[in-house]
ROTORVEX-476049 format. One record per residue (C-alpha): residue in three letters; x, z, y. Coordinates in nm, 2 decimals, decimal comma, padded with zeros to 4 digits, always signed. Layout:
<atoms>
[atom ALA; [X; Z; Y]]
...
</atoms>
This chain:
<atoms>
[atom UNK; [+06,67; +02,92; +05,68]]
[atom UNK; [+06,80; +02,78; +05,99]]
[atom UNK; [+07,16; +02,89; +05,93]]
[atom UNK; [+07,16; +02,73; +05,60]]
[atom UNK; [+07,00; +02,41; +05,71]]
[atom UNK; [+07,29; +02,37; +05,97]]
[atom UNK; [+07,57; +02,42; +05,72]]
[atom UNK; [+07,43; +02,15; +05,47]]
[atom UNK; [+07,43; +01,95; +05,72]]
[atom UNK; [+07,88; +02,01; +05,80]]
[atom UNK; [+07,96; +01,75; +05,53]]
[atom UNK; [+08,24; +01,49; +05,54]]
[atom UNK; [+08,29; +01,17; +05,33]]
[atom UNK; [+08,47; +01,35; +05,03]]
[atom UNK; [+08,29; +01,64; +05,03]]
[atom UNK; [+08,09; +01,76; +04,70]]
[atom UNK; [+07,74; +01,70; +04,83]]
[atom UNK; [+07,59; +01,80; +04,48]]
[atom UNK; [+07,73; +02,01; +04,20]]
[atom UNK; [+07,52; +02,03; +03,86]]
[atom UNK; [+07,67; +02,25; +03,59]]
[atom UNK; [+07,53; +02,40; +03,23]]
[atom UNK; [+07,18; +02,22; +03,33]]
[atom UNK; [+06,92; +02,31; +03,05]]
[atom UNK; [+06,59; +02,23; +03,07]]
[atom UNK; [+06,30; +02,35; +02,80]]
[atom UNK; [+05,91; +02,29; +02,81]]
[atom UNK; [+05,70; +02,42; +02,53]]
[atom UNK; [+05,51; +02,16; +02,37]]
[atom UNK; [+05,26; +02,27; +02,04]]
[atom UNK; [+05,41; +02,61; +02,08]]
[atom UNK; [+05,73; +02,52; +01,98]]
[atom UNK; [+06,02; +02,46; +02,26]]
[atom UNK; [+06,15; +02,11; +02,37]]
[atom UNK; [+06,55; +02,09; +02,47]]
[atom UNK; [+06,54; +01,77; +02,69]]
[atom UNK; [+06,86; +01,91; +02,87]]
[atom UNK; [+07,07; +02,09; +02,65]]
[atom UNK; [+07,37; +02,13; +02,93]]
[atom UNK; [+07,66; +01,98; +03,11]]
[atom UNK; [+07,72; +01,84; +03,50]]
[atom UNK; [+07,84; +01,63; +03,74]]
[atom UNK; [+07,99; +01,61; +04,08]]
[atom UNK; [+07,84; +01,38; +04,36]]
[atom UNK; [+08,05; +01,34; +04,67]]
[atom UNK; [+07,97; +01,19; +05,01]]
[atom UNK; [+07,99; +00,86; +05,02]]
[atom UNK; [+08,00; +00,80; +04,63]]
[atom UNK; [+07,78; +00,64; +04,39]]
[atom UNK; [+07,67; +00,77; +03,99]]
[atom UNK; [+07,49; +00,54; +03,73]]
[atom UNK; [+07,34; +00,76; +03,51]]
[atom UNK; [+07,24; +00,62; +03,24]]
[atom UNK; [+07,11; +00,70; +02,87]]
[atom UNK; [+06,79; +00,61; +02,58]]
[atom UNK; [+06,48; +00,64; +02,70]]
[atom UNK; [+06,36; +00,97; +02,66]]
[atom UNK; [+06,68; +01,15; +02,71]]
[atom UNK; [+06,57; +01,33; +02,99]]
[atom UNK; [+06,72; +01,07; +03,27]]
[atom UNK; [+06,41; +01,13; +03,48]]
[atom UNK; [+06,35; +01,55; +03,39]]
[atom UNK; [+06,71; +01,54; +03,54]]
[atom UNK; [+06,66; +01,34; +03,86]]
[atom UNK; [+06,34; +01,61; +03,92]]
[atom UNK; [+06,54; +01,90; +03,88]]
[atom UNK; [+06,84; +01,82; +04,11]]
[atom UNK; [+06,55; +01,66; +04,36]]
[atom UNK; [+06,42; +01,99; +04,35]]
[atom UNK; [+06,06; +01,89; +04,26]]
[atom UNK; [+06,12; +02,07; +03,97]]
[atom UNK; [+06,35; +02,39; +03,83]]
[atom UNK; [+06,56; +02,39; +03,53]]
[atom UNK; [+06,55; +02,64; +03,28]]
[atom UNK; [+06,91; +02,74; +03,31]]
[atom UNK; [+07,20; +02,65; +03,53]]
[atom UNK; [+07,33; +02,54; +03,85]]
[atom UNK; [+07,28; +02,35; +04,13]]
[atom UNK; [+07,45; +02,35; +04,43]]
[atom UNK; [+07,41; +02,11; +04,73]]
[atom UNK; [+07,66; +02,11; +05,00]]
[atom UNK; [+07,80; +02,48; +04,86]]
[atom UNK; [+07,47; +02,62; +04,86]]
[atom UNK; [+07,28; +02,77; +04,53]]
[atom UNK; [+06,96; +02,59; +04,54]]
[atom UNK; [+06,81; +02,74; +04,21]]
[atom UNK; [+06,70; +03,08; +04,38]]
[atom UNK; [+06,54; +02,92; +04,68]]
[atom UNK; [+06,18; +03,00; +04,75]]
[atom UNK; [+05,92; +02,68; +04,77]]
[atom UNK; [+05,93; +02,68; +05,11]]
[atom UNK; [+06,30; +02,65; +05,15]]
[atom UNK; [+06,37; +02,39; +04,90]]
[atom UNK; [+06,08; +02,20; +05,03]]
[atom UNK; [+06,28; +02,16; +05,40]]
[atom UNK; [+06,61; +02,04; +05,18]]
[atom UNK; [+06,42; +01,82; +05,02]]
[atom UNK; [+06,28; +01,71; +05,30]]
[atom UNK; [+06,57; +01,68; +05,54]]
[atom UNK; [+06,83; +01,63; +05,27]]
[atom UNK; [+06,73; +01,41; +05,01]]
[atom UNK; [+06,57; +01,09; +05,01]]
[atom UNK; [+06,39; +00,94; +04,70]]
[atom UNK; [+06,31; +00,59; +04,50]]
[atom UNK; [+06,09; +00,53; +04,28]]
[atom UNK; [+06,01; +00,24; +04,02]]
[atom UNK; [+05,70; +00,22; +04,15]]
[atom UNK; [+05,73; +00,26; +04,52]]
[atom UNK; [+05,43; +00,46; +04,58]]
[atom UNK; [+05,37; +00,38; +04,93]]
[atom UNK; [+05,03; +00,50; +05,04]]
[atom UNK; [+04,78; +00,21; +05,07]]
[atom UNK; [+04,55; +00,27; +05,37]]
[atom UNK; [+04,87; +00,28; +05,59]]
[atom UNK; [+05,09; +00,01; +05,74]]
[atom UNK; [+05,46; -00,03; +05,56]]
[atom UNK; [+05,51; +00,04; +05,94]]
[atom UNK; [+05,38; +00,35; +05,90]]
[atom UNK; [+05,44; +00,44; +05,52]]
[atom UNK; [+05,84; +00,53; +05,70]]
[atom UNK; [+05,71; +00,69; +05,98]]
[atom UNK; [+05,53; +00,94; +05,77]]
[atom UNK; [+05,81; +01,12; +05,67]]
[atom UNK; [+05,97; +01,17; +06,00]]
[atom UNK; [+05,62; +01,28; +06,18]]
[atom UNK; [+05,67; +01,59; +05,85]]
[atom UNK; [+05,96; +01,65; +05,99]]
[atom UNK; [+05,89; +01,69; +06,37]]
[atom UNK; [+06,03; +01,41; +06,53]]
[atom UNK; [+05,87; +01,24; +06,81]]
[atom UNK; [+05,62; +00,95; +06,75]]
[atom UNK; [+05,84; +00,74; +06,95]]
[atom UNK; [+06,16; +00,84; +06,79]]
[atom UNK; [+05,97; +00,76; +06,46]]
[atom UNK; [+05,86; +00,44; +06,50]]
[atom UNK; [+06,22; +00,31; +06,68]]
[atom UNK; [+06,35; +00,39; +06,39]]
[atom UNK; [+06,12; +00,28; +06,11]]
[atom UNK; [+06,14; -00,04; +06,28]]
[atom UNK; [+06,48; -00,05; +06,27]]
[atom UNK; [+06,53; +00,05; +05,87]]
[atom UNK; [+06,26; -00,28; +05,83]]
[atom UNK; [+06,42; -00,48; +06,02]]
[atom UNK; [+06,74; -00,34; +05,81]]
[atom UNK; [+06,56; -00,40; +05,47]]
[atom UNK; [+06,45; -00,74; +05,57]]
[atom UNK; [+06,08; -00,65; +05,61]]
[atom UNK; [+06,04; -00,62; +05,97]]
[atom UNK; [+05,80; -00,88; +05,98]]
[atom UNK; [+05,56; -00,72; +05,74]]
[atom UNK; [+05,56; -00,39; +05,92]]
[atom UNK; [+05,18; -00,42; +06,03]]
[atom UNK; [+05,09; -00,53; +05,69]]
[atom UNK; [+04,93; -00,30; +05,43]]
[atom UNK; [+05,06; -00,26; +05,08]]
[atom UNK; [+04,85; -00,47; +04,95]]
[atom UNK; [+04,96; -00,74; +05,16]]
[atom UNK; [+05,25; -00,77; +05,05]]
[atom UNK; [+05,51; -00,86; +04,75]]
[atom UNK; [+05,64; -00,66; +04,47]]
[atom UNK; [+06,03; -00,71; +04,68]]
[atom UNK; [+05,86; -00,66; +04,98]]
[atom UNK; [+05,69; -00,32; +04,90]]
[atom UNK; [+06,04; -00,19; +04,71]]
[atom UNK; [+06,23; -00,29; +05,04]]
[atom UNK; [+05,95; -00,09; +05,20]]
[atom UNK; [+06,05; +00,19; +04,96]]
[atom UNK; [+06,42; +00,21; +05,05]]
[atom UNK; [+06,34; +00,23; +05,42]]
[atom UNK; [+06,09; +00,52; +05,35]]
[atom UNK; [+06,40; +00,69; +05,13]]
[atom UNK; [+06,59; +00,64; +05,47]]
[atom UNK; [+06,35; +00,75; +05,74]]
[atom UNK; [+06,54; +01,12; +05,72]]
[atom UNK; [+06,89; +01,01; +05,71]]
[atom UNK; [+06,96; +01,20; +05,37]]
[atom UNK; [+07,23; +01,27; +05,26]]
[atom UNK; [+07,18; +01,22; +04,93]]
[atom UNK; [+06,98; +00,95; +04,79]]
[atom UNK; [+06,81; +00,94; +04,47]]
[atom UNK; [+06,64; +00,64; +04,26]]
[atom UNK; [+06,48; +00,59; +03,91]]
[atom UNK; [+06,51; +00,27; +03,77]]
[atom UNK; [+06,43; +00,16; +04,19]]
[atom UNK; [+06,42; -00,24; +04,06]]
[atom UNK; [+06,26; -00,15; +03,69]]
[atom UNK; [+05,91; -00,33; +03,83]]
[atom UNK; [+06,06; -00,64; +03,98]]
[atom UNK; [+06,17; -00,94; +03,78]]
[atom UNK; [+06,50; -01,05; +03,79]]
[atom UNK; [+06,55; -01,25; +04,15]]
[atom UNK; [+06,39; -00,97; +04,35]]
[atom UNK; [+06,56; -00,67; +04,18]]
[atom UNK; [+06,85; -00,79; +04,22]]
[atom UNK; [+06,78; -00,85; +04,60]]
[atom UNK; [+06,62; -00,46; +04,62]]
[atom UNK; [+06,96; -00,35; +04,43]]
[atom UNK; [+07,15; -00,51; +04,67]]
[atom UNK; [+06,99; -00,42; +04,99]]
[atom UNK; [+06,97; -00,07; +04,84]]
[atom UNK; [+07,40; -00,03; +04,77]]
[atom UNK; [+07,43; -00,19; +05,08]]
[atom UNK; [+07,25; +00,09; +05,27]]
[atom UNK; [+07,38; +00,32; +05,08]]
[atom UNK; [+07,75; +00,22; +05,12]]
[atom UNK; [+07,68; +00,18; +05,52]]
[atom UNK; [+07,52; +00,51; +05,58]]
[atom UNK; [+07,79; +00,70; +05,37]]
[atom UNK; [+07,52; +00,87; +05,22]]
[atom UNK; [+07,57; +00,97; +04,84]]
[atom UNK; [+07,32; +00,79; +04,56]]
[atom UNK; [+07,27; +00,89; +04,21]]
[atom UNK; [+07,05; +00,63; +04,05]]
[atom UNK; [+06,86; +00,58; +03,69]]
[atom UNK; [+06,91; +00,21; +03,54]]
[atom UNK; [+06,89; +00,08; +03,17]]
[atom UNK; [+07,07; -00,22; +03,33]]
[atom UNK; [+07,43; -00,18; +03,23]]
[atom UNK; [+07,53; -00,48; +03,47]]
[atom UNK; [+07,35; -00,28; +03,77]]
[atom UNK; [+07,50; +00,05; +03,64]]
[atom UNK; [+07,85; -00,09; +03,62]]
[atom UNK; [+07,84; -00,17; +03,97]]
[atom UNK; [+07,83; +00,21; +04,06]]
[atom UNK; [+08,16; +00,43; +04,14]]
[atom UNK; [+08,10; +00,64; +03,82]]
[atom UNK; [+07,87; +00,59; +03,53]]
[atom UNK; [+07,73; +00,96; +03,36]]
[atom UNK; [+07,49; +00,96; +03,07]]
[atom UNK; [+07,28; +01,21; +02,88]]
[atom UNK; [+07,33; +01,19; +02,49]]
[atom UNK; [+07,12; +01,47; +02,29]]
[atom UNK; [+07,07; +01,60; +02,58]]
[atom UNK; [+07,44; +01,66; +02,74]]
[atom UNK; [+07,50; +01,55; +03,07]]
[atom UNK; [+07,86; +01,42; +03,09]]
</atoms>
């Protein structure tokens, strides 16, 4: 596990972080099958940003499971960093997730009896860093997000922007190298998403990391390097 940990981790800016190709994904609803993803791919480099966009329903969000690994696909392949992730056990695809991939969500799902403070040291301490290491550095991705001064506060104590905010640093706190959102400013009205958007490509850009993110929003979309979409099912 070790060996392959190490060499995900030998990428340059450039380098194909992700490869998706032939992706099909079925469920079985009624007893009768479901194609949401009926095939097709995508390269995501280091450093580089994808819009992926499509109706609703197209499978945007099956999609974003499968290559975060919370989820298999039927059929295909995904590779991250040159390595096959779809015959991974549980246990391995859990650390690649963990130390490989950050997430946001639309709704930003911190947990509400901690501070924001703590909602980004979380998944550091599940990774084995030192508590001090932890907190120095969630402190610096608030301070980073602008939310430094909300980092004793609960959830509930704070604003839509301010909790999203929250939300990017948490998708930070590992130092992924690939980050992925769905629709990360679809709950905030106008003025804030825009601010959360921002913040986010910002980040992004800074860290060199890679992003594939879900919008509706063509103007947010057409700020990305690339723009993919899924029609009847086709990534392309």
């Amino acid at each position: 596990m070790s060996s392959i940990l190490n060499s995900l981790s030998k990428i340059q800016t450039g380098d194909i972080v992700m490869s998706v190709r032939d992706i099909k994904k079925t469920f079985i609803e009624g007893g009768q099958p479901l194609h949401i993803l009926r095939g097709g791919g995508f390269d995501l480099h280091r450093g580089e940003i994808i819009a992926l966009v499509g109706t609703s329903g197209s499978g945007k969000s099956t999609l974003l499971q499968c290559v975060g690994l919370l989820d298999r696909p039927t059929s295909g392949s995904i590779m991250i960093n040159g390595a096959s992730v779809q015959k991974m056990d549980e246990d391995m695809r859990t650390q690649i997730r963990r130390k490989k991939i950050g997430f946001v969500y639309q709704k930003h799902n911190l947990l509400s009896d901690f501070t924001a403070l703590e909602n980004v040291m979380l998944p550091m301490l599940a990774n084995d860093v030192p508590e001090i290491d932890a907190r120095a550095r969630a402190l610096k991705l608030l301070r980073a997000a602008n939310v430094a001064h909300r980092a004793n506060h609960l959830p509930g104590q704070m604003s839509g922007g301010e909790q999203q905010r929250t939300a990017v640093a948490r998708a930070l706190a590992n130092n992924p190298d690939i980050l992925l959102a769905d629709e990360p400013t679809g709950n905030l009205d106008p003025n804030h998403a825009m601010t959360v958007f921002d913040l986010l490509l910002d980040l992004v850009r800074k860290n060199k990391m890679a992003m594939l993110f879900v919008t509706h929003d063509m103007t947010l979309a057409q700020r990305a390097d690339k723009i993919i979409t899924i029609r009847d099912g086709i990534v392309a």
